[in-house]
VOGU-3710 file (C-alpha; in Angstrom, 3 decimals, decimal comma):
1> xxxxxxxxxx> -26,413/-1,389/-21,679  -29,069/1,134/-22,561  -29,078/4,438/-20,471  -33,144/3,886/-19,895  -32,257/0,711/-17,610  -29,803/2,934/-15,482  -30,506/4,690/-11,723  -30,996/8,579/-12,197  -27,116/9,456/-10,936  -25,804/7,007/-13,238
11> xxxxxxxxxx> -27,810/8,188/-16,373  -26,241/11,872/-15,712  -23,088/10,081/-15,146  -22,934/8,424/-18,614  -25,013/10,961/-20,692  -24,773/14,323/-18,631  -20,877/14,390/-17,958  -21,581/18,531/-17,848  -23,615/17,932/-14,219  -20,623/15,944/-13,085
21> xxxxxxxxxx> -17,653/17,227/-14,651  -14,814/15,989/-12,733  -13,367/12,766/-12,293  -10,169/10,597/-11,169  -7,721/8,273/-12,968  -5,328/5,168/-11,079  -2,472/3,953/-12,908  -2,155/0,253/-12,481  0,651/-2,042/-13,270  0,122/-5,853/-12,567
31> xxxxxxxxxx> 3,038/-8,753/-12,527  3,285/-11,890/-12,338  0,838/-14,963/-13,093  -1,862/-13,381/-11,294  -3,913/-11,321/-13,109  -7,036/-9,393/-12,281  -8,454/-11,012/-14,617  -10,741/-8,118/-16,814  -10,703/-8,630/-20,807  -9,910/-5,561/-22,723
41> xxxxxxxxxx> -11,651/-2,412/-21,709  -14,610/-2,911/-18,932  -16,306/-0,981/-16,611  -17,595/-1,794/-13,338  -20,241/-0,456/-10,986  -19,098/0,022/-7,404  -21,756/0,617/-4,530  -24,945/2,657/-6,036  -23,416/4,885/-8,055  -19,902/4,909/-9,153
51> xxxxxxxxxx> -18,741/3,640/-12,636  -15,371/2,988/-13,099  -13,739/2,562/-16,668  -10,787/0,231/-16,549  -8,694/0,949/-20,127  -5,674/-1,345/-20,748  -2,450/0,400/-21,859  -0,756/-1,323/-24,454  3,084/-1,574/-24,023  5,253/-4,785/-26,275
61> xxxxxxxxxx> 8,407/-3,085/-24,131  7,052/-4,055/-20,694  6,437/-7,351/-19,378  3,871/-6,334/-16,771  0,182/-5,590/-17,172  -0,821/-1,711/-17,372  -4,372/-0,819/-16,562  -5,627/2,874/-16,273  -8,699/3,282/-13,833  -11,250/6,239/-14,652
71> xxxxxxxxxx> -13,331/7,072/-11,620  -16,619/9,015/-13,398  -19,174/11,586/-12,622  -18,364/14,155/-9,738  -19,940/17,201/-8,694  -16,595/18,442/-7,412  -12,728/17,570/-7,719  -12,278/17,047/-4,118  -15,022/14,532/-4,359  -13,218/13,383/-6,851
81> xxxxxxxxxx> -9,840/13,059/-5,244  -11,524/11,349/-2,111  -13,100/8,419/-4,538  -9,609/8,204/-6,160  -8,007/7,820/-2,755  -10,334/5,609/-1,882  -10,280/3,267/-5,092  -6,062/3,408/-4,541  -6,365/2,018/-1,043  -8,981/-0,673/-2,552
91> xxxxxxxxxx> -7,015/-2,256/-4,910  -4,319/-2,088/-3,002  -6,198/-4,006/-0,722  -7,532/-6,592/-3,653  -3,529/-7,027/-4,019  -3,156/-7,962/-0,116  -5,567/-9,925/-0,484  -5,755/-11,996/-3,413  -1,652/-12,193/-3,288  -1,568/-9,937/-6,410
101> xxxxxxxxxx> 1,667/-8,225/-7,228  1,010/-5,075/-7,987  1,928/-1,287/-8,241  0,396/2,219/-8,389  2,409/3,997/-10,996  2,117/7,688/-10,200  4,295/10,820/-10,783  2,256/13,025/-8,337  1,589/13,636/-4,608  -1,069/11,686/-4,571
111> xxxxxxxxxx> -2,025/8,074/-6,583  -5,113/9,883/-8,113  -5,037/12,520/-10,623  -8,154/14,380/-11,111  -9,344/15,624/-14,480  -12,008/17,168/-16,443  -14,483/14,520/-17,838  -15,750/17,535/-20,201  -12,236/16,937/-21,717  -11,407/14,339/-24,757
121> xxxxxxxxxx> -9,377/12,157/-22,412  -12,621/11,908/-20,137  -15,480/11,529/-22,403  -17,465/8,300/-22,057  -20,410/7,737/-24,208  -21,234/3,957/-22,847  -20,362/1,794/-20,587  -20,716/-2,413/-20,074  -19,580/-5,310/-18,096  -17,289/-7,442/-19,851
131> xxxxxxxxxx> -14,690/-8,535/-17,808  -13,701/-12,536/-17,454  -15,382/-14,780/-14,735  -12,034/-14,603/-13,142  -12,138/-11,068/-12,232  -15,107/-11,896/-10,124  -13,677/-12,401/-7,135  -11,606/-8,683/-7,506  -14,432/-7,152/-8,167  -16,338/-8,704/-5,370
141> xxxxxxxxxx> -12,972/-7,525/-3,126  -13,101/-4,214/-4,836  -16,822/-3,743/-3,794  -16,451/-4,316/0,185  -13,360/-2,159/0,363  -14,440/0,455/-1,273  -18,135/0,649/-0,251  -16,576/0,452/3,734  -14,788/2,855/5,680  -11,316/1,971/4,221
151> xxxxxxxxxx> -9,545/4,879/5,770  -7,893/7,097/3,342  -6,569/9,479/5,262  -4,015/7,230/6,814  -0,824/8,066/4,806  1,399/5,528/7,056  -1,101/2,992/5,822  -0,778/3,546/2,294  2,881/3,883/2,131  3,110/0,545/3,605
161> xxxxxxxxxx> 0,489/-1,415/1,356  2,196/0,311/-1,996  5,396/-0,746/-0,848  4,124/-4,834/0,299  2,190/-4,831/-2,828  5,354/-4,272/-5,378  8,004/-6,011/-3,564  6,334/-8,992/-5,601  7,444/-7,447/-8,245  11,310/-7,045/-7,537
171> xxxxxxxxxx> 13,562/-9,635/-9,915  15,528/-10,668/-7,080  14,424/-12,563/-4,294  16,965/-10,715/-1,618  15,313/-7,183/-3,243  11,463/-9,005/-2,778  12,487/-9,627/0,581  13,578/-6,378/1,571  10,724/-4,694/0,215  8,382/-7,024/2,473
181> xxxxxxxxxx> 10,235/-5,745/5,468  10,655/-2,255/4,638  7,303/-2,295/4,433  6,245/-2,549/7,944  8,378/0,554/8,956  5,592/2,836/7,977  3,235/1,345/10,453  6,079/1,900/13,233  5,153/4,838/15,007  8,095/5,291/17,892
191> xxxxxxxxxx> 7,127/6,343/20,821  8,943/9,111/22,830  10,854/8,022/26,486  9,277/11,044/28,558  11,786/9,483/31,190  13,711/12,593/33,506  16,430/10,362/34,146  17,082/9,588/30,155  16,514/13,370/29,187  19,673/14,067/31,658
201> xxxxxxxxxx> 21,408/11,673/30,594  20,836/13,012/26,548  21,089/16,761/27,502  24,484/15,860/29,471  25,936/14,016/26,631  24,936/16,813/24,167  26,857/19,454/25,831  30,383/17,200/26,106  30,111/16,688/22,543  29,179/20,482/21,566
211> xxxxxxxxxx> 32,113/21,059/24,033  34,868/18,884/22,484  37,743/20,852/20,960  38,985/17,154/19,488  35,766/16,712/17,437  35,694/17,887/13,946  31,891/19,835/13,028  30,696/17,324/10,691  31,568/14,583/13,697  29,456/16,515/16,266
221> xxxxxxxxxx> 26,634/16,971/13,913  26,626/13,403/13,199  26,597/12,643/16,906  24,053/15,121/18,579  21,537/13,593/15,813  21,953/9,943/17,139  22,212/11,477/21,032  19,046/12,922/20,396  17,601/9,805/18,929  18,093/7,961/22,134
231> xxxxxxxxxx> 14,572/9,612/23,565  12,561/7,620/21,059  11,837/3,863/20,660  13,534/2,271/18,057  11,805/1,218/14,906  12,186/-2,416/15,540  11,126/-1,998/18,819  7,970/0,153/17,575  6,963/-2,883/15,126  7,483/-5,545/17,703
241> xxxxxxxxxx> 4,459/-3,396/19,708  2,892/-3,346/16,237  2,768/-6,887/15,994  2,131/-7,644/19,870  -1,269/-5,332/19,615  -3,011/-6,509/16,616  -1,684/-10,070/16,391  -2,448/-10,804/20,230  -0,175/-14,015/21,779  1,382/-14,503/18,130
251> xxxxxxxxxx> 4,843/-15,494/19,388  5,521/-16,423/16,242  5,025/-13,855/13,999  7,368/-12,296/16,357  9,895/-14,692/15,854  9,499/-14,474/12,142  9,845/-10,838/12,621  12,838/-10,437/14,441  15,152/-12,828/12,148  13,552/-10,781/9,053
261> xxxxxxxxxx> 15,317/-7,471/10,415  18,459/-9,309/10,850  18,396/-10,904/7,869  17,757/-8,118/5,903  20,381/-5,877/7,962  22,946/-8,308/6,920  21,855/-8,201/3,434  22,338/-4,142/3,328  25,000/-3,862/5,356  27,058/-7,252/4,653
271> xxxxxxxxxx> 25,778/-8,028/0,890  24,940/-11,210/2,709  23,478/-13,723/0,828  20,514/-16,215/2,031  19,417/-20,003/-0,366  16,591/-20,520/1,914  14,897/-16,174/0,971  12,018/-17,152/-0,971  10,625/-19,190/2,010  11,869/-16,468/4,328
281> xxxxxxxxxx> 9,794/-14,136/1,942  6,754/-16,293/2,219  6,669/-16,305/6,158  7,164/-12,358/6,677  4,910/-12,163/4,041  2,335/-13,904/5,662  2,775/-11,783/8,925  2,399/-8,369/6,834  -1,112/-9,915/5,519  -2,368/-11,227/9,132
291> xxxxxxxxxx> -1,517/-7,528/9,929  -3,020/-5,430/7,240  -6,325/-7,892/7,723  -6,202/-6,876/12,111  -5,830/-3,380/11,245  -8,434/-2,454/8,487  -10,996/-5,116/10,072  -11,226/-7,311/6,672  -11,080/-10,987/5,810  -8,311/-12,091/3,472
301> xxxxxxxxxx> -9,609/-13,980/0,953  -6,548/-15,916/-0,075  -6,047/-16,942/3,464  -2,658/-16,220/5,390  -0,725/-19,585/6,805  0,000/-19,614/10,411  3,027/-20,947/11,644  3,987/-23,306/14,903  7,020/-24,352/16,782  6,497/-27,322/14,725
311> x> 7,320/-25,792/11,162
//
């Protein structure tokens, strides 16, 4: 595509890398039968302004696909870093949902690495579209997320969507299943009892165990840290008012929810074993979707199933 044809921002972008030095790079590995769908090495445009590279990284060893994202042409890294942030909570989002499995393969504190575009690894001399017709829809995903106020800065939220996005990539079905559910525990924010009565009752309970002569150290320590515990909702209970504010009436969902903890505390702490999991999967799986879509304000676009008393 000929630089002549391109907005002023982009044409610095592409030709004037020195203007905008910095950039940001996403690691991207993609399972399963669905695939995002681009050909080889493509770029996209996202919004007005921002190109992103998309290189494939070969690997015969690895059965997955492995896609490295380059975000291009920032005045600044922290502009930078936001945009990667941003593009990681996007196509995390395109894996919600489009029912992608998917990971964000990172070493780092954050899922974006910033670099210097003035560098080898970040030169770009072109860019094109030439991704499949069946990336479309991704990119079309891609675009409202990213362009919106997809917030970045919630950490809780991005654990949790990393986590749902590549338990569909577990072998197992009973390890799929319990990285569905461990993936709503981020979201859980327990609540502390401010109730005189309880703090007593904790404070009282502390001081007979400190007290004990019978006790051996290791004991007490192991105690006062689940005595203390008892001023703050559980987790289960925290996700049950998780589910009860953005999935209004959903009785449900809460249903699903509650036999998904036990099943999967039996699994950890029995080694039980369940014939029926991959329809288990599919139901909690459907809950986690109807919940990311509440929360970030977005239509799924692989729709969730609902489920009656009559299922």
């Amino acid at each position: 595509m000929p630089n002549n044809h391109l907005p002023k921002t982009r044409y610095e972008i592409a030709d004037k890398p020195k203007l905008r030095p910095y950039g940001s790079k996403v690691d991207i590995i993609l399972g399963g039968d669905s695939q995002f769908g681009f050909d080889g090495e493509s770029c996209l445009i996202l919004g007005n302004e921002l190109i992103v590279r998309l290189i494939p990284r070969q690997n015969k060893k690895f059965e997955f696909q492995k896609f490295t994202a380059y975000l291009e042409g920032f005045a600044t890294a922290s502009e930078a870093e936001e945009a990667g942030l941003k593009f990681a909570m996007s196509v995390l989002w395109a894996a919600v949902s489009l029912r992608c499995p998917l990971r964000l393969e990172y070493h780092t504190p954050l899922p974006c690495v910033v670099y210097d575009r003035t560098s080898h690894e970040g030169m770009s001399s072109y860019f094109a579209l030439s991704f499949t017709s069946g990336a479309s829809l991704v990119v079309e995903v891609l675009e409202q997320s990213f362009t919106s106020n997809i917030p970045i800065n919630n950490k809780r939220l991005l654990v949790s969507m990393e986590l749902f996005a590549a338990a569909r990539l577990e072998a197992t079905e009973r390890a799929k299943f319990i990285g569905l559910v461990s993936a709503l525990e981020p979201l859980a924010e327990q609540k502390k009892f401010e109730y005189p009565d309880l703090k007593k009752i904790v404070k009282d309970t502390l001081n007979k165990v400190q007290d004990s002569l019978d006790l051996p150290d290791d004991i007490k320590r192991s105690l006062e840290g689940s005595i203390r515990n008892l001023t703050r909702e559980s987790v289960s209970h925290a996700i049950k008012h998780l589910i009860i504010t953005h999935l209004t009436g959903d009785k449900i969902a809460l249903e699903i929810l509650e036999e998904a903890y036990t099943i999967r505390s039996k699994i950890l702490h029995e080694g039980a074993f369940y014939p029926d999991l991959q329809d288990k999967s599919y139901k909690i799986e459907n809950v986690i979707r109807r919940l990311y879509s509440a929360i970030l304000g977005y239509e799924l676009r692989d729709p969730a199933i609902t489920y009656t008393n009559n299922d």
